[in-house]
LUMTOR-675899 format. One line per 4 residues: number of its first residue (from 1); their letters; for each residue x, y, z of C-alpha. Coordinates in nm, 4 decimals, decimal comma. Layout:
% residues N
NUM = a = X:Y:Z; ... $
***
This chain:
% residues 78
1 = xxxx = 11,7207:19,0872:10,4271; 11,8284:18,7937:10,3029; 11,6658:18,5187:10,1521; 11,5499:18,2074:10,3656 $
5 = xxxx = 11,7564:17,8547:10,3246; 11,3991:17,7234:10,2276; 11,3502:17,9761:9,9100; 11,1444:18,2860:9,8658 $
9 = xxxx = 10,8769:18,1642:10,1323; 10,9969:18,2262:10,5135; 10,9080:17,9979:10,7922; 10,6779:18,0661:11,0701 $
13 = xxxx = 10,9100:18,1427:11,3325; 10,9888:18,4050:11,0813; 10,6915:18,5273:10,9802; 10,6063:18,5516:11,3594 $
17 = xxxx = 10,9475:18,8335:11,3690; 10,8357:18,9702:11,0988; 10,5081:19,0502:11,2283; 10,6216:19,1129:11,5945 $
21 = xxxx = 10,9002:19,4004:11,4103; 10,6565:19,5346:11,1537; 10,4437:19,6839:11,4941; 10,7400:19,8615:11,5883 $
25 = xxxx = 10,9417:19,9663:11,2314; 10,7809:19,9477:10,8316; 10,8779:19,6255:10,7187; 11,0752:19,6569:10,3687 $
29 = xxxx = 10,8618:19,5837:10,0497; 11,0593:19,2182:10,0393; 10,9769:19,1330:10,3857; 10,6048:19,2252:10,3450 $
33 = xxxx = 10,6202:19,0192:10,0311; 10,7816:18,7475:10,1668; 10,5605:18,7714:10,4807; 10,2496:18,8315:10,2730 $
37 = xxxx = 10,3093:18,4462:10,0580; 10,3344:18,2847:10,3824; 10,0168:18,4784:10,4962; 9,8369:18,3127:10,1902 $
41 = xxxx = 9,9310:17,9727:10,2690; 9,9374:17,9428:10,6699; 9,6541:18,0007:10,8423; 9,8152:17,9645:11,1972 $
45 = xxxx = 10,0115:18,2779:11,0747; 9,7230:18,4306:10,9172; 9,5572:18,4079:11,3046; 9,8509:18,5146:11,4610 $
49 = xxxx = 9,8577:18,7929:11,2330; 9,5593:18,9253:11,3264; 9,5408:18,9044:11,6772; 9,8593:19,1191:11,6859 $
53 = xxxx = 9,6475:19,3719:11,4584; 9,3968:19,3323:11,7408; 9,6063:19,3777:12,0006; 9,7400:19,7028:11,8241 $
57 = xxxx = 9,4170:19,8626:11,7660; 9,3149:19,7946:12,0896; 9,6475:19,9566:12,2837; 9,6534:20,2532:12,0472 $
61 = xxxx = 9,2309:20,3384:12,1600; 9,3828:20,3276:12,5080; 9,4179:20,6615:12,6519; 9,7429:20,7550:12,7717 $
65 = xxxx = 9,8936:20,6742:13,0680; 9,8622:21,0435:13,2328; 9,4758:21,1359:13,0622; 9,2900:21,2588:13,3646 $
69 = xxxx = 8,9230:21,2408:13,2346; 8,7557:21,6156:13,2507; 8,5426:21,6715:13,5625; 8,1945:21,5313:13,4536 $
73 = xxxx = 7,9457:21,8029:13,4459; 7,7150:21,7183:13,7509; 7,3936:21,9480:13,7929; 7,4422:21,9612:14,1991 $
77 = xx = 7,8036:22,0145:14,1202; 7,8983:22,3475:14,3096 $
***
């Protein structure tokens, strides 16, 4: 990755890719850097940031789409 016009420190738009690709690929050790120095600055990014982490958790607790949940274990149950 190359470096931003602005310098070492990427914009927000790009810090928003960043974040939006490192759910879906490991981000290389200078776009977590770069990402991570915006991070400390920005706190619109910072937010963003973690809802996305939210968001994650919160689809990967989700069961998958075909779980069938077991039969529950009624006592009048045949």
């Amino acid at each position: 990755m190359s470096a931003h016009k602005n310098g070492f420190k990427p914009t927000c738009r790009e810090v928003h890719r960043l974040v939006s690709e490192g759910l879906d690929r490991d981000l290389s050790l200078v776009e977590r850097t770069r990402m991570h120095l915006h991070l400390m600055v920005c706190g619109a990014c910072t937010r963003f940031n973690g809802q996305m982490s939210l968001l994650r958790r919160a689809v990967r607790s989700m069961p998958p789409p075909d779980y069938v949940p077991p039969a529950s274990l009624d006592a009048d149950a045949p």
